[in-house]
MIRO-529166 format. One record per residue: z, y, x of N, C-alpha, C in turn; residue number from 0; residue in three letters. Coordinates in steps of 0.02 Angstrom, whole numbers. Atoms other than C-alpha are relative to their C-alpha. Layout:
<rs>
       nw       nv       nu      caw      cav      cau       cw       cv       cu   seq   type
        Z        Y        X        Z        Y        X        Z        Y        X   NUM    ALA
...
</rs>
This chain:
<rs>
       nw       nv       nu      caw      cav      cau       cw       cv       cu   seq   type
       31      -45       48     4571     4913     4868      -70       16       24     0    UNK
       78      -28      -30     4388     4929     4883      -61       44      -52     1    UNK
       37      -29       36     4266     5037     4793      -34      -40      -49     2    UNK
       40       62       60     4173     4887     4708       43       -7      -52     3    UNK
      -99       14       41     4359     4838     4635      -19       39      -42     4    UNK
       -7      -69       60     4345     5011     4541      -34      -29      -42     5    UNK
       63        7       30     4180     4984     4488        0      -54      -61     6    UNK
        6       78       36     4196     4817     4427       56      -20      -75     7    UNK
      -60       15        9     4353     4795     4367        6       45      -76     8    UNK
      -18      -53       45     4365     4875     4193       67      -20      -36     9    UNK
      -62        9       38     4532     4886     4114       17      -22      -70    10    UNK
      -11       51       80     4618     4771     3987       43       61      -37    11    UNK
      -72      -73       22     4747     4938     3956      -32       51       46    12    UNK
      -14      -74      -39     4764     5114     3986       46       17      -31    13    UNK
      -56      -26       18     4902     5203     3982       -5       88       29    14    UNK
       -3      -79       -5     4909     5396     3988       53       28       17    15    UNK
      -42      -20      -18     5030     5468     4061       25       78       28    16    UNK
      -10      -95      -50     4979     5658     4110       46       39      -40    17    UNK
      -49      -52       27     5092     5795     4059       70      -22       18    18    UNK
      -73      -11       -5     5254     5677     4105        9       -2       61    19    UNK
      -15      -20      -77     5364     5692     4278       47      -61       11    20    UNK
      -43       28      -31     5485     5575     4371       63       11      -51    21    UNK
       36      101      -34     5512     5439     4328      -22      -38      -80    22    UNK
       21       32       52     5428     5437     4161      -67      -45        0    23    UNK
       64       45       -7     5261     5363     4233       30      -46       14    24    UNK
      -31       71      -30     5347     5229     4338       15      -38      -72    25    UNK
      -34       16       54     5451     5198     4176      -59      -34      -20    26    UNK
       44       10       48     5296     5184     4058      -41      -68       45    27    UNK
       38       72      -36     5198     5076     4185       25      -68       11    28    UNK
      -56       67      -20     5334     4955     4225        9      -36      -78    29    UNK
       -3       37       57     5344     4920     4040      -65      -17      -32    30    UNK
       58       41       47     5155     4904     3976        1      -50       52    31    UNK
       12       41      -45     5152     4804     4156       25      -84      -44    32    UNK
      -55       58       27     5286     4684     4078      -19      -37      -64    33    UNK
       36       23       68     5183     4664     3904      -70      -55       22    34    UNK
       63        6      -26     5026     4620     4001       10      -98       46    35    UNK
        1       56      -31     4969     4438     4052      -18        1       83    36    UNK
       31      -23      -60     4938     4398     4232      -70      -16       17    37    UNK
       75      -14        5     4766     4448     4286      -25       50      -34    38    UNK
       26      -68       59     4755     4588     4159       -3       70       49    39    UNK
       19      -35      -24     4707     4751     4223       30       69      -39    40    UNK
      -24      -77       29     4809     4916     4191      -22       67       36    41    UNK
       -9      -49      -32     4740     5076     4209       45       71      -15    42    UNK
      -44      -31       10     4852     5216     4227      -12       82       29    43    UNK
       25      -68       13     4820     5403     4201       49       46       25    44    UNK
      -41       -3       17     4921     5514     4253       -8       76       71    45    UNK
        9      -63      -27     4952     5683     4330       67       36       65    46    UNK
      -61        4      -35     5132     5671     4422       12       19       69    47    UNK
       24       -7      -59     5141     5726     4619       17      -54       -3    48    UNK
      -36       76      -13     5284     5582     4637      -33      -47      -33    49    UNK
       45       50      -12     5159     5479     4562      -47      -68       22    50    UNK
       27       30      -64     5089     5417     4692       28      -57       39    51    UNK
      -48       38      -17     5222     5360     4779       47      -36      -10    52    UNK
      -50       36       36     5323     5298     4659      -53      -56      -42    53    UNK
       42       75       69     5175     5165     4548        3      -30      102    54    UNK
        8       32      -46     5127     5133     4736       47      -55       38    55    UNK
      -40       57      -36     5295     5076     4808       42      -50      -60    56    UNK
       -9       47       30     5348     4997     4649      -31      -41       -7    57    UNK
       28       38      -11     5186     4901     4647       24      -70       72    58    UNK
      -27       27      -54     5220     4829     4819       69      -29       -5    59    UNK
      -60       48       33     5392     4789     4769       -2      -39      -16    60    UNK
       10       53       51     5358     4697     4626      -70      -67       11    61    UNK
       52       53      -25     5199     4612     4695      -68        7      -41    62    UNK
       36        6       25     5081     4692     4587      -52       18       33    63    UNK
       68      -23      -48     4888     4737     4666      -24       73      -43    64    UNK
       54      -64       -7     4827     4917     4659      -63      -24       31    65    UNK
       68        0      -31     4643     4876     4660      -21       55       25    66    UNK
       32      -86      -14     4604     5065     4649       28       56      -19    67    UNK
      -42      -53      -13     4694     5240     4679      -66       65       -1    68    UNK
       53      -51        7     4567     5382     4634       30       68      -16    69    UNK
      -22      -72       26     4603     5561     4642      -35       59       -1    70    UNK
       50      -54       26     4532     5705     4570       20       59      -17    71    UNK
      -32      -51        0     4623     5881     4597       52      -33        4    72    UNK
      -81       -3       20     4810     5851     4516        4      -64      -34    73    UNK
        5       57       57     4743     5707     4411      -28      -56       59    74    UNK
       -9       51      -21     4774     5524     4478      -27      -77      -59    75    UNK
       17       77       28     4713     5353     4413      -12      -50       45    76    UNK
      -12       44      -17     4758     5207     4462      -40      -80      -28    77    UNK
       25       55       29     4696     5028     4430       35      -65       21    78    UNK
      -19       60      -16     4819     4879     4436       13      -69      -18    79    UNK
       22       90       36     4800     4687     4404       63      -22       19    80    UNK
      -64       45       -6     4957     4603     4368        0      -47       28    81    UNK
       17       64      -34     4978     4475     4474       65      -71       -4    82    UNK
      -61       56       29     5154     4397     4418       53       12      -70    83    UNK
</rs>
């Protein structure tokens, strides 16, 4: 994940996700993920603590790349490129 990544990288999707809690982000992400070709770029909004830890270690699971993890108070955005 490198700062350029952010920069660069503008998203084929967004998905919004603030206001819901565990495990409706995961949920929501795991399914536009699944719509999405590989190489496409999801960003993902979203306000959750578990959040974090939950797009993160499902990413890694699944094999997808978090280019970029940006946080800003309570509010989280993410940026990840499908990769399979």
């Amino acid at each position: 994940m490198s700062d350029k990544d952010s920069k660069t990288s503008k998203p084929d999707r967004t998905l919004d996700v603030m206001g819901f809690f565990c495990p409706e982000p995961i949920f929501r992400t795991r399914m536009e993920i699944d719509q999405m070709s590989r190489g496409e770029v999801l960003e993902v909004l979203a306000d959750d603590p578990a959040a974090e830890p939950d797009i993160t270690a499902w990413a890694r699971r699944t094999g997808q790349e978090i280019i970029s993890l940006e946080k800003n108070g309570n509010s989280l955005r993410f940026l990840i490129r499908k990769a399979k």
